[in-house]
C-alpha positions in Angstrom: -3.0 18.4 -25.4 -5.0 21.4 -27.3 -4.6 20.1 -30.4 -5.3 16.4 -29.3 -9.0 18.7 -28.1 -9.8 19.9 -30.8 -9.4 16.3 -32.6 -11.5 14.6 -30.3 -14.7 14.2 -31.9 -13.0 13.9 -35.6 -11.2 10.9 -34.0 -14.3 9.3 -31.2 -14.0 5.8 -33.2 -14.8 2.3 -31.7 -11.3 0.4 -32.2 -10.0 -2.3 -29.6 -7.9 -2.4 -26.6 -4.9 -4.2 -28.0 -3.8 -6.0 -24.8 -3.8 -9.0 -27.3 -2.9 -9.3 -31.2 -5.1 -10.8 -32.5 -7.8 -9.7 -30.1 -10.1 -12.1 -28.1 -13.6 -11.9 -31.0 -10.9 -13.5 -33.2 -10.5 -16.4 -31.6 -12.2 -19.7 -32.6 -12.6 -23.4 -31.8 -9.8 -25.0 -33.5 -7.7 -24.5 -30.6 -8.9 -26.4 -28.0 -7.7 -28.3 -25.3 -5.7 -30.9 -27.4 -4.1 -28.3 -29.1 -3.1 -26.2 -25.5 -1.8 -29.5 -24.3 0.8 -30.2 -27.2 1.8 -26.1 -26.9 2.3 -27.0 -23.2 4.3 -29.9 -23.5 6.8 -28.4 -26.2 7.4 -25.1 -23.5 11.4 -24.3 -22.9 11.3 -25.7 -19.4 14.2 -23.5 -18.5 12.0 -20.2 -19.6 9.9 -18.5 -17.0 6.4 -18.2 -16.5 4.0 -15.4 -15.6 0.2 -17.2 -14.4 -3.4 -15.5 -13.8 -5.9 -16.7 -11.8 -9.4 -15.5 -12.3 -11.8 -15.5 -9.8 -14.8 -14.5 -11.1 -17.4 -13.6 -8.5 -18.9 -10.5 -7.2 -21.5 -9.6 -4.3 -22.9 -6.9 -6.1 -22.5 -5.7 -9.8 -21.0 -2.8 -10.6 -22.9 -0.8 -13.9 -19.6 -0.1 -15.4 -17.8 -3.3 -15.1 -16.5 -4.9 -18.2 -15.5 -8.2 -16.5 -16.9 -11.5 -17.3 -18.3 -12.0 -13.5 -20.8 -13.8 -11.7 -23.2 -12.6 -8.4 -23.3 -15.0 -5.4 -25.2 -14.4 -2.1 -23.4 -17.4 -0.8 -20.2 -19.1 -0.4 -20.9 -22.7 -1.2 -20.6 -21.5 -5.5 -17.1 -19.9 -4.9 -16.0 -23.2 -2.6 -17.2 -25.2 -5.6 -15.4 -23.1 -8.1 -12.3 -23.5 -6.0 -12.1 -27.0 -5.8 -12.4 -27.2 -10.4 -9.6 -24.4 -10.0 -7.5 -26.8 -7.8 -8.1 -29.5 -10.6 -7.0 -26.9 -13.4 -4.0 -26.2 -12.0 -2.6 -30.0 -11.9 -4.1 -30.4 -14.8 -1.9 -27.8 -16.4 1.4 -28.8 -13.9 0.8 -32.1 -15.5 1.3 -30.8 -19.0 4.2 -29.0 -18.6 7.4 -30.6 -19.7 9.0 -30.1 -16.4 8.0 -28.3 -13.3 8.5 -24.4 -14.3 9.6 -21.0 -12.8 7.0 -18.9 -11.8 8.5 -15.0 -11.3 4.5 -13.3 -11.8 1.1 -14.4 -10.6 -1.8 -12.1 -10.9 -5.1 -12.7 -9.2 -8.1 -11.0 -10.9 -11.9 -10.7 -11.4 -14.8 -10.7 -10.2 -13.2 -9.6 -6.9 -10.6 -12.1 -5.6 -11.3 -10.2 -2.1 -14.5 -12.2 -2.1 -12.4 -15.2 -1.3 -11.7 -16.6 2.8 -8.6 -16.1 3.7 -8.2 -19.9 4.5 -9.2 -20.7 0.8 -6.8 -17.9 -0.1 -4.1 -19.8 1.2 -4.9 -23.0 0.1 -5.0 -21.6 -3.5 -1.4 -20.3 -3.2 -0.2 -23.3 -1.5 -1.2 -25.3 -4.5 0.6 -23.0 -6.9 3.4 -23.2 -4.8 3.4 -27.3 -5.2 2.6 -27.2 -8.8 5.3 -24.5 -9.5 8.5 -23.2 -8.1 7.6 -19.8 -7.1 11.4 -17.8 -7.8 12.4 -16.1 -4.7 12.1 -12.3 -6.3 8.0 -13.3 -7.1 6.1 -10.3 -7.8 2.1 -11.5 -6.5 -0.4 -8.8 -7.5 -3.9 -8.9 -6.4 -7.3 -6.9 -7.5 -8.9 -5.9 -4.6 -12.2 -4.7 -3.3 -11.9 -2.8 -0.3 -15.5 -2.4 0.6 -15.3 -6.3 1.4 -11.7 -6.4 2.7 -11.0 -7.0 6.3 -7.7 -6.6 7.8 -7.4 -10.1 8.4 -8.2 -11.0 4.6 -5.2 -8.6 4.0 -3.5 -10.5 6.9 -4.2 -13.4 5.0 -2.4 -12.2 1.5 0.5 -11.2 3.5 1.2 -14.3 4.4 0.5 -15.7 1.0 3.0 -13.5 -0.1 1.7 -11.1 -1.8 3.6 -7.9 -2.9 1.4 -5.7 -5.1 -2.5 -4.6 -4.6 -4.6 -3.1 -7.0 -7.7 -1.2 -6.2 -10.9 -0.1 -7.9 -11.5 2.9 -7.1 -13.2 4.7 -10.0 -14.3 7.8 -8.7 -14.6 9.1 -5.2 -18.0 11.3 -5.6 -21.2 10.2 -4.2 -23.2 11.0 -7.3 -20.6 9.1 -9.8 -20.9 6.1 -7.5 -24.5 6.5 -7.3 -24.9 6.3 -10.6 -22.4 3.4 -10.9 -23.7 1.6 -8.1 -20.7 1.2 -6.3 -20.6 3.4 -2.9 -17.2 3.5 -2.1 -16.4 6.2 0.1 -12.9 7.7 0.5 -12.4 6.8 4.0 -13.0 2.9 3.0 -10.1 2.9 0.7 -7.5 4.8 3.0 -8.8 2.6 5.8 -7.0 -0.6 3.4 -4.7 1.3 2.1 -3.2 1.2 5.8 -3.8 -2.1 6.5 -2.1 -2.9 3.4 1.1 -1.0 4.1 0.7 -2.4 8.4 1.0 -5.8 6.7 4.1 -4.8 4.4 2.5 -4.9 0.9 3.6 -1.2 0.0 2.8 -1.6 -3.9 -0.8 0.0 -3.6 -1.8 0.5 -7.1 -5.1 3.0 -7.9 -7.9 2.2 -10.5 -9.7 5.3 -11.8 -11.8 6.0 -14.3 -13.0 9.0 -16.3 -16.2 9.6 -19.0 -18.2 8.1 -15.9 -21.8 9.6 -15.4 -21.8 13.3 -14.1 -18.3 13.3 -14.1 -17.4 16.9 -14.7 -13.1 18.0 -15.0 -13.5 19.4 -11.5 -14.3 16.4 -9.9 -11.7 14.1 -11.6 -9.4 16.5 -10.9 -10.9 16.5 -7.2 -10.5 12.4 -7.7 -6.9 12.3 -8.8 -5.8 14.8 -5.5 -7.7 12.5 -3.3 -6.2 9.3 -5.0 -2.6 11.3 -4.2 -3.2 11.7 -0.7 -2.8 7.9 -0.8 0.8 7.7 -2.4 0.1 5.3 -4.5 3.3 3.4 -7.1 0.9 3.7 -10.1 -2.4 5.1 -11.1 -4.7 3.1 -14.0 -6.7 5.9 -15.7 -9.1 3.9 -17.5 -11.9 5.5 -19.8 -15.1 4.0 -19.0 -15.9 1.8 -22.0 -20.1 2.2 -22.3 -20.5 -1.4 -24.5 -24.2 -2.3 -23.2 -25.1 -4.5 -26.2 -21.8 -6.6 -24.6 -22.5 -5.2 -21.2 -26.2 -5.5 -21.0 -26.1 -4.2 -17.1 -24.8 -1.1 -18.5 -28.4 -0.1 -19.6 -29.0 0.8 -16.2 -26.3 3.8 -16.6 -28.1 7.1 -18.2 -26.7 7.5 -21.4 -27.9 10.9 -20.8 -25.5 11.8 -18.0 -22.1 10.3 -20.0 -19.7 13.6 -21.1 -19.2 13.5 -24.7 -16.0 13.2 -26.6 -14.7 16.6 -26.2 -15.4 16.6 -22.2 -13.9 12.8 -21.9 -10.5 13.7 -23.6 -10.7 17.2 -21.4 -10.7 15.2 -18.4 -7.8 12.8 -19.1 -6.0 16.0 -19.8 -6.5 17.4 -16.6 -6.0 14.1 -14.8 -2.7 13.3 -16.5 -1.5 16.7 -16.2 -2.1 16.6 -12.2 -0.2 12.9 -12.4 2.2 14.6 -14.2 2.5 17.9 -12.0 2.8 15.4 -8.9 5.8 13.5 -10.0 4.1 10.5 -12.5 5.5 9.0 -15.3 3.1 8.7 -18.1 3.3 5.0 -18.8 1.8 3.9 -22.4 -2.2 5.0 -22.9 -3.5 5.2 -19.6 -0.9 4.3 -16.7 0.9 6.9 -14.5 4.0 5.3 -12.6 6.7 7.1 -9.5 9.8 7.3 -10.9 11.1 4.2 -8.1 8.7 2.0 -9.7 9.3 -1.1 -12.0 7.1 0.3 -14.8 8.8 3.2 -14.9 12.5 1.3 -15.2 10.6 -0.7 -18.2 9.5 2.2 -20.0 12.8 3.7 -19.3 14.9 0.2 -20.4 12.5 -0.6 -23.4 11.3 -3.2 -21.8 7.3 -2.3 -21.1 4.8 -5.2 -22.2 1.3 -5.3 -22.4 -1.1 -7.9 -21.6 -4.6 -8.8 -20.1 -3.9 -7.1 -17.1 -2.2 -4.2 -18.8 0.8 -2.9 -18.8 3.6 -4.8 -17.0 6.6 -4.6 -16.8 7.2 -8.7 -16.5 8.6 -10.3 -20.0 7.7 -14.2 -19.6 6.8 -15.7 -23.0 4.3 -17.4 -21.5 1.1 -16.6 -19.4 -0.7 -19.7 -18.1 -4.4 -18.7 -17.4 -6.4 -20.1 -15.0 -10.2 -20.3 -14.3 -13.2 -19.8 -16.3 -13.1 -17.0 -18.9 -9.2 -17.0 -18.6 -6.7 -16.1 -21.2 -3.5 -17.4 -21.7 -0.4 -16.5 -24.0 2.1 -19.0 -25.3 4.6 -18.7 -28.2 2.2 -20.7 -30.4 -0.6 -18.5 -29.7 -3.9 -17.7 -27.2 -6.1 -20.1 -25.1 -9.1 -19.3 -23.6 -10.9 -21.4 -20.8 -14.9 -22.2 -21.3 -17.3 -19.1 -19.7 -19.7 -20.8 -18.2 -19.5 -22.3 -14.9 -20.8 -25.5 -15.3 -18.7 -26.5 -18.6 -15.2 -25.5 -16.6 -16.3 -27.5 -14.2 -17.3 -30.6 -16.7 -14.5 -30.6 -18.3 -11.7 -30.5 -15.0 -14.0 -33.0 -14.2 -14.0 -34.9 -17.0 -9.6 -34.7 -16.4 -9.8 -32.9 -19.2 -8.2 -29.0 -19.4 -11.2 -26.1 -20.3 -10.0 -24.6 -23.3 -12.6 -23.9 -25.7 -10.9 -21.3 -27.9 -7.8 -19.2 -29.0 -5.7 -19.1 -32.4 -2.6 -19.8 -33.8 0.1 -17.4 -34.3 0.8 -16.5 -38.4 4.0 -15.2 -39.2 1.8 -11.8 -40.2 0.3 -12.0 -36.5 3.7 -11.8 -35.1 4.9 -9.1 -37.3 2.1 -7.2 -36.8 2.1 -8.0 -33.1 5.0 -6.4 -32.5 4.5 -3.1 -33.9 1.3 -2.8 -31.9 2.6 -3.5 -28.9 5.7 -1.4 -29.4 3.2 1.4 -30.5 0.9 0.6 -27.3 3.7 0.5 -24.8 6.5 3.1 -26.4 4.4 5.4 -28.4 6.8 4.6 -31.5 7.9 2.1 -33.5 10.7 1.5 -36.3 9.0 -0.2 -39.1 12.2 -1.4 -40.9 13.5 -2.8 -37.9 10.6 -4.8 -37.0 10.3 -6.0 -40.8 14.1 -6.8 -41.0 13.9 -8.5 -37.4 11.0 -11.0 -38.5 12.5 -11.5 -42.4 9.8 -9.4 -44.1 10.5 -6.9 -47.0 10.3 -3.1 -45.4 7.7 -2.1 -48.0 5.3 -4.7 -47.3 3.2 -2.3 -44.6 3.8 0.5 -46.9 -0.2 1.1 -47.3 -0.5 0.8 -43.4 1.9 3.8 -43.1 0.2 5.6 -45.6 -3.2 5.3 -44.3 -1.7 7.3 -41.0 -1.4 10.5 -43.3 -4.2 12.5 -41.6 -3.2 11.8 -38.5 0.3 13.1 -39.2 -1.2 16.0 -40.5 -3.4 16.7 -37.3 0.2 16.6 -35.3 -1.1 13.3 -33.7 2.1 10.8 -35.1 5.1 11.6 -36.7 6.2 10.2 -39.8 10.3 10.1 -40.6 10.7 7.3 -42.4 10.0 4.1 -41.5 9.8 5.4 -38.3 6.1 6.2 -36.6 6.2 8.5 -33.7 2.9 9.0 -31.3 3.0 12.7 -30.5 1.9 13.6 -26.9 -0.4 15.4 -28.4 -1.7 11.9 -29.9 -1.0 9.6 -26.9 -5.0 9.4 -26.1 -5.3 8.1 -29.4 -2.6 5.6 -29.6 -4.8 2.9 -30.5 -6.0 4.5 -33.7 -2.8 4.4 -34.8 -2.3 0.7 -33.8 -5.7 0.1 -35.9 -3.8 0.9 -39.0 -1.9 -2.0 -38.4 -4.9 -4.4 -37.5 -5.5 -6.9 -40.3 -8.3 -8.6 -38.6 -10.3 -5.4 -38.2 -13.1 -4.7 -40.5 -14.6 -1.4 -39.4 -18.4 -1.6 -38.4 -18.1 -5.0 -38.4 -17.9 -5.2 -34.4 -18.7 -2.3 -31.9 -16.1 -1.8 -29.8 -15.1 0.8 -26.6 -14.6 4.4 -27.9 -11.0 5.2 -28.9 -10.9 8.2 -26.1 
């Protein structure tokens, strides 16, 4: 990781996330819901499906949230949102061409704890008549646990739900200060055991690092904490600072953010305590125990990436659901309307909310797959791809070559048509994705740093 140091302000570029290729800013509205509906209909009814429901309110905002999410005092807005998001989901059961397995459903925010338990239940029950939930389901939930009581986990446990994921961030009074999310350690371990008492065991952790006065002592003091919780797999997210997208982020001191150099020093430490404790570095960012599913993907070849993040599920197909949401089909990505009010109009109005996505080209898919191969394995065999999707091996030839000085700073290997990310230059694994990017123009769009 020295040399991967000593890069890191050569290298602190804005490029995207790649949980998508193309990424959401290229979307437009020539898909729309007409469109979504004939991709829905023409579905292999005998393939699986993976679904995500957004639910995308909040009690209080968080400065370094990303999400698309809304603030509500009251209940009577989420109720309301509820009853559109019972609409959606017959809309979209009505689509399909038959009634289809379901083997992943993710629930995601916002806060999903912010729902009643009763309405939490009702939700599931009407994805349980609208789809055949297969008896090995893996239900994940996001989860708040400064709002979560032990009957709200009561409650998911008799939804069904398997897998929790919690926002941690950091546990240090002055990070959360200046965050504005107060969250102290005893909170979390207090769910944590409720969780496990009610037989979800998959606890998953969300940290963060590059947070304000974050120093490599305390995320290394974070990640020992976050161990004392034996959680299946840690999310070490970089805090993306994005205020001209993020305009509650102006309330974070830019003063107080570590620079380049600190940020990729406290990864290092953080991944090399995850590492030291028995982890599996899993892509860019996750850490999984060698028992867990994402560690038999990375293992197997099979690890995807999506939305959500890494997974190890491989559906062709993820039906979103709820304002904001994204979806991914064979032909391409959907995208439900943002704003409240016009999700609602349109369900409504019988009509499904998509207001955006795109259409896969034969590049897109070419190129798609060497991203995510590159995102998920950290390598990639350029011929291979090329030869598997009927495209001449030299045709990314200037793609390859624009990786050069990276290869020269020990970050990739280059043998071939094969491209290798060095551990050295796993923090900066979607750099070399970028090359690959036709869509991306750089300073065109400002996007999160690539460390």
């Amino acid at each position: 990781m020295t040399v991967a140091i000593e890069r890191a302000e050569k290298y602190d570029l804005r490029v995207p996330r790649y949980t998508s290729y193309p990424t959401a800013p290229h979307f437009g509205a020539s898909v729309d819901a007409g469109i979504y509906s004939g991709w829905l209909a023409t579905l292999d009814p005998g393939a699986p499906l993976s679904v995500y429901v957004h639910i995308p309110f909040c009690d209080e905002m968080c400065w370094f949230c990303g999400c698309w999410t809304k603030i509500v005092k009251r209940y009577e807005p989420i109720r309301s949102y509820l009853d559109a998001l019972h609409g959606e989901i017959s809309l979209v059961a009505a689509a399909l061409p038959a009634r289809m397995d379901v083997r992943h459903l993710h629930f995601g925010g916002g806060s999903p704890t912010m729902l009643a338990p009763e309405d939490w239940l009702a939700l599931t029950g009407a994805l349980g008549r609208s789809f055949t939930l297969a008896p090995d389901v893996e239900i994940a939930v996001e989860l708040d646990p400064r709002d979560a009581t032990e009957e709200y986990i009561a409650a998911l446990a008799q939804a069904g739900v398997t897998r929790a994921s919690i926002g941690v961030q950091d546990f240090d009074p002055k990070v959360q200060l200046a965050i504005n999310r107060i969250q102290p350690f005893d909170v979390v371990e207090r769910v944590v055991g409720w969780l496990r008492r009610h037989g979800i065991a998959d606890v998953n952790l969300d940290l963060m690092y590059g947070l304000p006065h974050q120093t490599e002592a305390k995320v290394e003091a974070m990640v020992d904490l976050a161990l004392r919780l034996a959680p299946a797999r840690v999310a070490l997210f970089g805090y993306a600072h994005v205020p001209w997208m993020k305009s509650h982020q102006k309330l974070i001191d830019e003063t107080t953010l570590p620079g380049a150099v600190e940020r990729l020093r406290q990864f290092a430490t953080a991944s090399a305590r995850l590492a030291s404790a028995g982890y599996r570095a899993v892509g860019l960012d996750h850490f999984a125990r060698p028992d867990d599913g994402l560690s038999a993907a990375l293992a197997a070849g099979r690890l995807h990436r999506n939305f959500q993040g890494y997974t190890a599920d491989d559906a062709p197909t993820l039906i979103g659901l709820g304002a904001s949401a994204i979806g991914t089909l064979p032909q391409g990505y959907v995208q439900n309307a943002q704003p409240l009010a016009d999700y609602r109009r349109a369900i409504e109005a019988g009509r499904l909310p998509t207001v955006r996505g795109i259409a896969l080209s034969a590049d897109d898919r070419l190129r798609r797959a060497i991203i995510e191969r590159l995102m998920c394995n950290l390598r990639v065999d350029l011929d291979a791809v090329c030869r598997e999707k009927g495209i001449q091996a030299d045709a990314l030839a200037a793609e390859r070559a624009s990786l050069e000085p990276l290869a020269a700073d020990g970050l990739v290997r280059l043998d071939g048509g094969e491209i290798v990310v060095t551990e050295a230059g796993r923090p900066f694994v979607r750099l070399v994705a970028a090359a690959f990017d036709a869509y991306l123009q750089p300073g065109a769009a400002r996007h999160s740093r690539a460390v």
